[in-house]
C-alpha positions as CSV (number, residue, x, y, z in Angstrom):
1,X,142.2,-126.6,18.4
2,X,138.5,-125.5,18.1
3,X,135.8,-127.9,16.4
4,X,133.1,-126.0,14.2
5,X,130.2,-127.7,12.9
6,X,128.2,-125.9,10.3
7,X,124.1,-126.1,10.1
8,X,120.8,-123.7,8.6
9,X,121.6,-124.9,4.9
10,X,119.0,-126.2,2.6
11,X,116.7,-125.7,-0.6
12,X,115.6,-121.8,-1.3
13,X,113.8,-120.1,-4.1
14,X,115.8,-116.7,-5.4
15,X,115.2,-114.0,-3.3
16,X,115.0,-116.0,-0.1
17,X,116.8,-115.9,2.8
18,X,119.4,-118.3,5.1
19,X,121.0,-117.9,7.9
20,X,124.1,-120.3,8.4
21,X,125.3,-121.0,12.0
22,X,128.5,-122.3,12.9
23,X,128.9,-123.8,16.3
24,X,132.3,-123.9,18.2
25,X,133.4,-126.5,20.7
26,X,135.4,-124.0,22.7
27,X,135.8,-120.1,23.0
28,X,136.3,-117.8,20.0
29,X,136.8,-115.0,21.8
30,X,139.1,-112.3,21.4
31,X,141.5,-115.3,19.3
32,X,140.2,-116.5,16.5
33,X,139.1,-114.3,13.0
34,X,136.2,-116.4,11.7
35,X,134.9,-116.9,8.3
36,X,132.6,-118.6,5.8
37,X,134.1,-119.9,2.8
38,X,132.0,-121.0,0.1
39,X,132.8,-123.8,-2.8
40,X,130.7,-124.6,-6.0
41,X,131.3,-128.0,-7.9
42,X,134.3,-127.4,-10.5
43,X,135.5,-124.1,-8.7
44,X,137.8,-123.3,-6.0
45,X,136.8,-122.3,-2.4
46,X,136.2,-118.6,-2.1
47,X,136.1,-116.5,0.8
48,X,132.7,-114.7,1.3
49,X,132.6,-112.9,4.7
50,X,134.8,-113.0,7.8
51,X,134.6,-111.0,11.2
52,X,138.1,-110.0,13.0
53,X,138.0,-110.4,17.4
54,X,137.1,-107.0,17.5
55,X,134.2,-107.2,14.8
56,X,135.7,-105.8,12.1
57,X,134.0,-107.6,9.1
58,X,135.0,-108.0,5.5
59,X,133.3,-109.6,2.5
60,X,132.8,-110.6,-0.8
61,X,132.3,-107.7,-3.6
62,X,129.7,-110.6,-4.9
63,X,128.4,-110.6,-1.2
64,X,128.5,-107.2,-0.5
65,X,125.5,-105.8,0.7
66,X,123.4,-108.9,0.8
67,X,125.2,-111.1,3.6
68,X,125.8,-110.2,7.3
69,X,128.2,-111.8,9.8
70,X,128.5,-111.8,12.7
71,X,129.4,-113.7,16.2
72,X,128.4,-114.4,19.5
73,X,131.3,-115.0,21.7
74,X,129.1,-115.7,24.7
75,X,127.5,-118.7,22.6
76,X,130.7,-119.5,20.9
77,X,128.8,-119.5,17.5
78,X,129.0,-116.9,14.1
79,X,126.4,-116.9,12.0
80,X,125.9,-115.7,8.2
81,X,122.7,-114.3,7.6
82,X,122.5,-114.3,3.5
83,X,119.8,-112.3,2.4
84,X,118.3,-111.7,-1.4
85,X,120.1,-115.4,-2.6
86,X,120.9,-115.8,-6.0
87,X,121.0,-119.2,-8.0
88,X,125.0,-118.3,-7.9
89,X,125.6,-118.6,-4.4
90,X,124.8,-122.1,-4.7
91,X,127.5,-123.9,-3.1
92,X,128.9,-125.9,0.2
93,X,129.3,-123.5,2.6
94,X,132.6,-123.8,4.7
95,X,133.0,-121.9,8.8
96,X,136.9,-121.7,9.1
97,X,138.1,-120.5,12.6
98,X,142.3,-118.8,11.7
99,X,145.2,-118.1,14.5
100,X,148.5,-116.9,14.1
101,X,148.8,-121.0,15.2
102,X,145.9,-122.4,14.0
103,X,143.6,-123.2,11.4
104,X,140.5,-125.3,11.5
105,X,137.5,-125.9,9.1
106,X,134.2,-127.4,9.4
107,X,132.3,-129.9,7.4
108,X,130.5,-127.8,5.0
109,X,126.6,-126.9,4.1
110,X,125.0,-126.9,1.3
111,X,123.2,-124.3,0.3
112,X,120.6,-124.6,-3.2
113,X,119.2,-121.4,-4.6
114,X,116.6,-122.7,-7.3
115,X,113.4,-122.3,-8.2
């Protein structure tokens, strides 16, 4: 079981930039596909980017273009770097850590893209 604690959320203008980190207890290394998940009041959670252990990424068509992630085995830590935000990304923002045997999630984010 790994532990994953989200943080870097918080108030933007449109057009601004974030970048989420979510921090693992233990090693992510070559076992875990990471992701970030993203939920909105009223609407289910949605998966906006996630990286494979051998960095192969996938993301979003809504995404596409405008968000990068990425990990750092060494530091045990993936990051979303979210670039040109919309008021439409606004939402919690979920790090979820998959196995063939297990499955964890952190506590959420909130990201607010307003002006």
């Amino acid at each position: 079981q790994v532990q994953l604690v989200e943080s870097g959320g918080g108030l933007v203008q449109p057009g601004g930039s974030l970048r989420l980190s979510c921090a693992a207890s233990g090693s992510i290394h070559s076992i875990y596909v990471m992701g970030w998940y993203r939920q909105a009041p009223g609407k289910q959670r949605e998966q906006v980017a996630a990286i494979s252990p051998i960095g192969s990424t996938n993301y979003a068509d809504s995404v596409k273009g405008r968000f990068t992630i990425s990990r750092d085995n060494a530091k045990n830590t993936v990051y979303l770097q979210m670039n040109s935000l919309k008021p439409e990304d606004t939402a919690v923002y979920y790090c979820n850590a998959a196995s063939s045997r297990l499955n964890s999630w952190g506590q959420g984010t909130q990201v607010t893209v307003s002006s």
